[in-house]
C-alpha positions in Angstrom: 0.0 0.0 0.0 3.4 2.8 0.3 5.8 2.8 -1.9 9.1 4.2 -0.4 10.0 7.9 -2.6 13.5 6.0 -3.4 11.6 3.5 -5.3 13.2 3.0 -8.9 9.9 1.3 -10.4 6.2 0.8 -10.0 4.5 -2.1 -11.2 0.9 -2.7 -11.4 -0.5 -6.1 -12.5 -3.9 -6.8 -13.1 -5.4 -10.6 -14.2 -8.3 -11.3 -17.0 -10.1 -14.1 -16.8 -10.6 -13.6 -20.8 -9.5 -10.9 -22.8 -10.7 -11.3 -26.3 -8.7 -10.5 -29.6 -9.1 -6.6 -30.2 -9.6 -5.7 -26.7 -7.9 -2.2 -25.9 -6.1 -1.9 -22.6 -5.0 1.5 -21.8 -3.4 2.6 -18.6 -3.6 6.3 -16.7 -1.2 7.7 -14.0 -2.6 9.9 -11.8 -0.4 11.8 -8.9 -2.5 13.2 -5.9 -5.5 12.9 -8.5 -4.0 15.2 -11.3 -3.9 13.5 -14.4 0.1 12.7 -15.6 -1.2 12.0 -19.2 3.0 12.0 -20.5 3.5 8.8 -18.5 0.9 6.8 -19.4 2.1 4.2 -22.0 0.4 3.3 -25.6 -2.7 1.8 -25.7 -2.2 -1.9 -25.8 -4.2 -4.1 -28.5 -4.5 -7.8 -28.0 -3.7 -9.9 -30.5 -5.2 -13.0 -29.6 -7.7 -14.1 -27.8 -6.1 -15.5 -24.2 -7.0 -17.1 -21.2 -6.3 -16.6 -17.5 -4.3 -14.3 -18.9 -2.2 -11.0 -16.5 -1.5 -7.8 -18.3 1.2 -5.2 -16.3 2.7 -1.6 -16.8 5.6 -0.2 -15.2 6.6 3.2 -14.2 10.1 4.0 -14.0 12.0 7.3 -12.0 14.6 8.1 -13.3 14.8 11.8 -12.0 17.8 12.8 -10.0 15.2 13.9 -7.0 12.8 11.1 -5.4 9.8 10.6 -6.1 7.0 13.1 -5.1 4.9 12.5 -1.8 1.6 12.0 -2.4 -0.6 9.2 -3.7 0.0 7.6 -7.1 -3.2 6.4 -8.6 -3.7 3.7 -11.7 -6.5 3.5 -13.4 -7.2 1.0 -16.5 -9.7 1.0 -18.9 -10.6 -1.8 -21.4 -12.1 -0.1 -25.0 -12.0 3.5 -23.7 -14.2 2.6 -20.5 -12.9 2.8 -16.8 -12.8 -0.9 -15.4 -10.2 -0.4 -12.5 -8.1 1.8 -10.7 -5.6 1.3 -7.4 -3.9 3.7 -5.3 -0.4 3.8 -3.4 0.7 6.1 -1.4 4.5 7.0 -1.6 6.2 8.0 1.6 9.6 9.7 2.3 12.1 6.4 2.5 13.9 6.1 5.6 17.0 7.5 6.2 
Protein backbone atom coordinates (compact mmCIF):
# COMPACT_ATOMS: atom_id res chain seq x y z
CA UNK A 1 0.00 0.00 0.00
CA UNK A 2 3.38 2.77 0.34
CA UNK A 3 5.76 2.75 -1.86
CA UNK A 4 9.12 4.20 -0.42
CA UNK A 5 10.04 7.87 -2.59
CA UNK A 6 13.47 5.98 -3.35
CA UNK A 7 11.60 3.54 -5.30
CA UNK A 8 13.22 2.98 -8.94
CA UNK A 9 9.88 1.33 -10.40
CA UNK A 10 6.16 0.79 -10.03
CA UNK A 11 4.45 -2.12 -11.21
CA UNK A 12 0.91 -2.65 -11.37
CA UNK A 13 -0.53 -6.14 -12.45
CA UNK A 14 -3.94 -6.78 -13.14
CA UNK A 15 -5.35 -10.64 -14.17
CA UNK A 16 -8.29 -11.28 -16.98
CA UNK A 17 -10.10 -14.13 -16.77
CA UNK A 18 -10.60 -13.58 -20.76
CA UNK A 19 -9.53 -10.89 -22.80
CA UNK A 20 -10.72 -11.29 -26.34
CA UNK A 21 -8.66 -10.46 -29.58
CA UNK A 22 -9.09 -6.60 -30.25
CA UNK A 23 -9.55 -5.75 -26.72
CA UNK A 24 -7.90 -2.17 -25.92
CA UNK A 25 -6.13 -1.86 -22.55
CA UNK A 26 -5.05 1.52 -21.83
CA UNK A 27 -3.43 2.64 -18.59
CA UNK A 28 -3.57 6.29 -16.74
CA UNK A 29 -1.24 7.71 -14.05
CA UNK A 30 -2.59 9.87 -11.84
CA UNK A 31 -0.41 11.81 -8.93
CA UNK A 32 -2.55 13.20 -5.90
CA UNK A 33 -5.54 12.87 -8.53
CA UNK A 34 -4.05 15.15 -11.32
CA UNK A 35 -3.89 13.50 -14.44
CA UNK A 36 0.10 12.72 -15.59
CA UNK A 37 -1.19 12.04 -19.25
CA UNK A 38 2.97 11.98 -20.49
CA UNK A 39 3.52 8.77 -18.51
CA UNK A 40 0.91 6.77 -19.40
CA UNK A 41 2.05 4.20 -21.96
CA UNK A 42 0.40 3.30 -25.59
CA UNK A 43 -2.74 1.81 -25.75
CA UNK A 44 -2.25 -1.94 -25.77
CA UNK A 45 -4.23 -4.08 -28.52
CA UNK A 46 -4.50 -7.82 -27.98
CA UNK A 47 -3.72 -9.94 -30.46
CA UNK A 48 -5.19 -13.00 -29.62
CA UNK A 49 -7.65 -14.07 -27.76
CA UNK A 50 -6.11 -15.54 -24.24
CA UNK A 51 -7.04 -17.14 -21.19
CA UNK A 52 -6.32 -16.62 -17.51
CA UNK A 53 -4.31 -14.25 -18.86
CA UNK A 54 -2.18 -10.96 -16.53
CA UNK A 55 -1.48 -7.79 -18.30
CA UNK A 56 1.16 -5.15 -16.25
CA UNK A 57 2.68 -1.62 -16.76
CA UNK A 58 5.58 -0.17 -15.23
CA UNK A 59 6.63 3.22 -14.15
CA UNK A 60 10.05 3.97 -13.98
CA UNK A 61 11.97 7.26 -11.99
CA UNK A 62 14.55 8.08 -13.25
CA UNK A 63 14.81 11.78 -12.03
CA UNK A 64 17.79 12.81 -10.02
CA UNK A 65 15.16 13.89 -7.01
CA UNK A 66 12.78 11.14 -5.39
CA UNK A 67 9.78 10.57 -6.09
CA UNK A 68 7.02 13.11 -5.12
CA UNK A 69 4.86 12.46 -1.80
CA UNK A 70 1.63 11.97 -2.43
CA UNK A 71 -0.65 9.18 -3.75
CA UNK A 72 -0.03 7.56 -7.14
CA UNK A 73 -3.20 6.43 -8.58
CA UNK A 74 -3.67 3.69 -11.65
CA UNK A 75 -6.53 3.52 -13.41
CA UNK A 76 -7.18 0.97 -16.47
CA UNK A 77 -9.66 0.95 -18.90
CA UNK A 78 -10.63 -1.84 -21.45
CA UNK A 79 -12.08 -0.11 -24.97
CA UNK A 80 -12.02 3.48 -23.71
CA UNK A 81 -14.22 2.56 -20.54
CA UNK A 82 -12.92 2.80 -16.75
CA UNK A 83 -12.81 -0.85 -15.41
CA UNK A 84 -10.17 -0.40 -12.48
CA UNK A 85 -8.09 1.85 -10.69
CA UNK A 86 -5.55 1.29 -7.44
CA UNK A 87 -3.86 3.73 -5.28
CA UNK A 88 -0.45 3.80 -3.42
CA UNK A 89 0.70 6.06 -1.39
CA UNK A 90 4.53 7.03 -1.65
CA UNK A 91 6.16 8.05 1.61
CA UNK A 92 9.57 9.67 2.34
CA UNK A 93 12.05 6.45 2.45
CA UNK A 94 13.92 6.06 5.58
CA UNK A 95 17.04 7.50 6.24
Amino acid sequence: TTLPNDASQVVAAVSAETLPAGVTLQARWTIDGDPLPALDPDPLVVDEGRQDAWVSWSLSWTSDQPWPIGTLGIQIEVNGEPRLSDEIVIVRARE
